[in-house]
C-alpha positions, 0 to 999 in steps of 0.5 A: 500500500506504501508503495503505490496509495490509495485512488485518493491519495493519487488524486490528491497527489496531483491537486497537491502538487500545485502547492509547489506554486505557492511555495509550499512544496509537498512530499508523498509518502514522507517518511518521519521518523517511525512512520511514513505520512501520506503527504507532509510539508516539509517546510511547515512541518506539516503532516495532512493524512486522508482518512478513508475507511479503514480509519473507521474501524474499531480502535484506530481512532485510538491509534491515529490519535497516538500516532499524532501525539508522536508526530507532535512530539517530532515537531510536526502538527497532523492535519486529517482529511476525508480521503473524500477531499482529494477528489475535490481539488478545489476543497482539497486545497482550500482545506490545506491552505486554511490549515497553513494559516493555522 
């Protein structure tokens, strides 16, 4: 799955690659310390994840949430999104440029 993605992460790949034109380069399958985010920019220390279904199973809140708290404890702040986003490029990058603004 890490090498090749999710539909949605392919679909945001190429919405978030245009970030690159506003200075804010961004990398897939960015490897922080023990885990691999599915986008990060670097720069920002900013993680964004696209949660499909299998987040919704039981128990993986709990784990997100821990996997967060250590990206945190990294330097790194973890945006979530739908993976429904990434396949409304315009939500896609309103969505991460509010989250810049945080």
């Amino acid at each position: 799955m890490r090498r090749e993605g999710t539909t949605s992460e392919a679909f945001a790949w190429k919405t978030l690659r245009q970030m690159r034109d506003e200075g804010f380069p961004v990398r897939r399958q960015h490897p922080i310390g023990p885990y691999v985010a599915d986008f990060a920019i670097p720069s920002l220390n900013l993680v964004i994840e696209l949660d499909g279904a299998a987040h919704n199973i039981e128990g993986r809140a709990e784990l997100d949430q821990e996997r967060d708290e250590r990206l945190g404890e990294l330097g790194w702040r973890v945006v979530r999104l739908p993976a429904e986003i990434a396949f409304s490029p315009d939500h896609l990058l309103d969505a991460v440029r509010a989250a810049l603004k945080d």
